[in-house]
C-alpha positions in Angstrom: 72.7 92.0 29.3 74.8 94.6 28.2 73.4 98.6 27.9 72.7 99.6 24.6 73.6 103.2 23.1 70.9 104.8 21.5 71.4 103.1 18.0 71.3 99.6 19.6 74.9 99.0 20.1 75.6 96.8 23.0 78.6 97.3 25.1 78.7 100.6 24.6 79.6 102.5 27.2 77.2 105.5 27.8 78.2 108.5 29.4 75.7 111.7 30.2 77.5 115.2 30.5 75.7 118.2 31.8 74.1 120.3 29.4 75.8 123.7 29.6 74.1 126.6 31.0 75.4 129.2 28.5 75.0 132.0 31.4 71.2 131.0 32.8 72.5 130.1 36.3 74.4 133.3 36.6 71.5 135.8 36.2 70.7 137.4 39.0 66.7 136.4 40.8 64.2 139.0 40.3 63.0 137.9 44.0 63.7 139.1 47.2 66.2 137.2 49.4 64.3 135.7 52.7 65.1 138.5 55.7 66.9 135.8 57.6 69.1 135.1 54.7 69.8 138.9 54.2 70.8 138.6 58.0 73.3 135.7 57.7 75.1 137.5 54.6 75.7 140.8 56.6 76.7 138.7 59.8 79.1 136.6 57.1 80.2 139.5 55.3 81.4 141.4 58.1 83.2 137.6 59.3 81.2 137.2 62.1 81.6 134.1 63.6 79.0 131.0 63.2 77.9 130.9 66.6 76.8 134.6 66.5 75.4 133.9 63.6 73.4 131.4 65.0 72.9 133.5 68.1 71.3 136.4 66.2 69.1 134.3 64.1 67.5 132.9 66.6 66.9 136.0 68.5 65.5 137.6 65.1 63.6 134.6 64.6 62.0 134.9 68.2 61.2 138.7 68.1 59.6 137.9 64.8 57.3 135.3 66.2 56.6 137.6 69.0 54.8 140.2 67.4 53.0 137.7 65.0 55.3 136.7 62.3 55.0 140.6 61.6 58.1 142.2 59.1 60.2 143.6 61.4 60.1 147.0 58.9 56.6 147.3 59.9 57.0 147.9 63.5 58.1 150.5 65.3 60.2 151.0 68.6 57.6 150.5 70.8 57.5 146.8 69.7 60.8 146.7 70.0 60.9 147.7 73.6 58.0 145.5 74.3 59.9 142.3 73.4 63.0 143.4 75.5 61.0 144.3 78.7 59.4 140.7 78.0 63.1 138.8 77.7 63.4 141.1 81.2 60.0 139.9 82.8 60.9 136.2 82.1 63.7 136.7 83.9 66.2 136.1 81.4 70.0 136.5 82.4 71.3 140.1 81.9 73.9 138.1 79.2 70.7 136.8 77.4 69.2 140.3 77.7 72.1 142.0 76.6 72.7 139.5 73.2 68.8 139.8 72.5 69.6 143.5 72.2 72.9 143.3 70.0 70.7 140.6 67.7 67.7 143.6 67.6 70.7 146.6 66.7 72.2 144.2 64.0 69.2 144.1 62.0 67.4 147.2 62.2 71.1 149.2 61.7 73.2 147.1 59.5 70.6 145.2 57.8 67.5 147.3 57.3 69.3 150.3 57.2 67.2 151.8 59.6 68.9 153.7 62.4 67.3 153.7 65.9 68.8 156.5 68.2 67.1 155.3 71.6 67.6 152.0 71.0 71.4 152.5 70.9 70.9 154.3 74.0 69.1 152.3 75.6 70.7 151.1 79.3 71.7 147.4 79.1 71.0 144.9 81.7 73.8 145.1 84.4 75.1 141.5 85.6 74.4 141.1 89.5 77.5 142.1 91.6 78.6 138.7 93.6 80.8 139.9 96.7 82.7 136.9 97.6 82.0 135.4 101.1 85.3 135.4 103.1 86.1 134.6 106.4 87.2 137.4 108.8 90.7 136.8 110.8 88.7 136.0 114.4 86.7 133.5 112.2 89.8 131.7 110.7 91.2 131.6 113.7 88.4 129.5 115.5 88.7 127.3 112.9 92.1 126.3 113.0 91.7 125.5 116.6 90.0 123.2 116.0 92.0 121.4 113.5 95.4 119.6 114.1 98.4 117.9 112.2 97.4 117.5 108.3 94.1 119.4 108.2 95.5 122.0 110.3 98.3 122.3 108.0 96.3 122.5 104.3 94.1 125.1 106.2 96.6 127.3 107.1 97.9 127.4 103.5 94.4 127.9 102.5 94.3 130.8 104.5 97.7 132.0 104.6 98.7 131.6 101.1 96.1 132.0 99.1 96.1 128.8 97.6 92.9 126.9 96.3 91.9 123.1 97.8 93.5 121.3 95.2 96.6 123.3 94.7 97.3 122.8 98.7 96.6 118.7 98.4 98.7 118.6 95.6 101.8 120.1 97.5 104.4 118.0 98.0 107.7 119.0 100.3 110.1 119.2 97.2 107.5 121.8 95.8 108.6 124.0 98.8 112.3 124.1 98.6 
């Protein structure tokens, strides 16, 4: 069977346009935008990238849960500290620490409008310093006694020129001349 049109005509093909809005999708919401949302237009606005956006949602997100699902214009800077030394008691990484922080600055600065001068103070967590083991010269030298022919040789490059393990395997004679 055929679709009808509205007077009974078959065969008819019936297409529905969109009834124009005349302006009623342009006005602007009496509402409040979501804090989150106001947080992602700033971050996109000032062409942060989407991982940082992500990043500093999440952390936002978390603080907010933190102190009860409380607007984070209601509490003051002693809340604020207490969810960083928290991140710091968990033993977070002094990266994490540090991007918890920057999330925490973003809002209450650029989107709150709310300036915190000991918060942009405050110290940031230092990465641990990692001194590299190395062996001295007496030690390098009681190990290549012990080693002949081949191994002797990649060790001594090792050592010697600074090369890493797989640059020294890889080395072939005609690399050399």
């Amino acid at each position: 069977m055929l679709p009808q049109d509205r007077n009974g005509n078959q065969g008819a093909t019936i297409i529905r346009l969109p009834r124009p809005s005349f302006g009623q999708d342009d006005r602007i919401s009496a509402e409040p935008r979501q804090l989150l949302d106001q947080v992602r237009d700033s971050l996109r606005s000032r062409h942060y990238s989407a991982r940082t956006e992500k990043a500093y949602v999440g952390w936002i997100r978390r603080f907010i849960l933190f102190h009860g699902k409380r607007h984070p214009e209601k509490l003051a800077e002693e809340e604020i500290g207490a969810y960083l030394t928290s991140l710091a008691e968990a033993r977070v990484s002094s990266s994490t620490q540090n991007q918890a922080l920057a999330a925490l600055l973003f809002l209450y600065q650029q989107v709150l409008g709310r300036e915190l001068a000991w918060l942009g103070n405050l110290v940031h967590a230092k990465r641990p310093h990692h001194v590299p083991v190395v062996l001295g010269r007496q030690e390098v030298r009681s190990l290549l006694v012990h080693l002949d022919g081949t191994p002797w040789l990649v060790g001594a490059l090792l050592y010697g020129g600074g090369l890493r393990l797989l640059e020294a395997l890889r080395l072939r004679v005609k690399d050399l001349a």
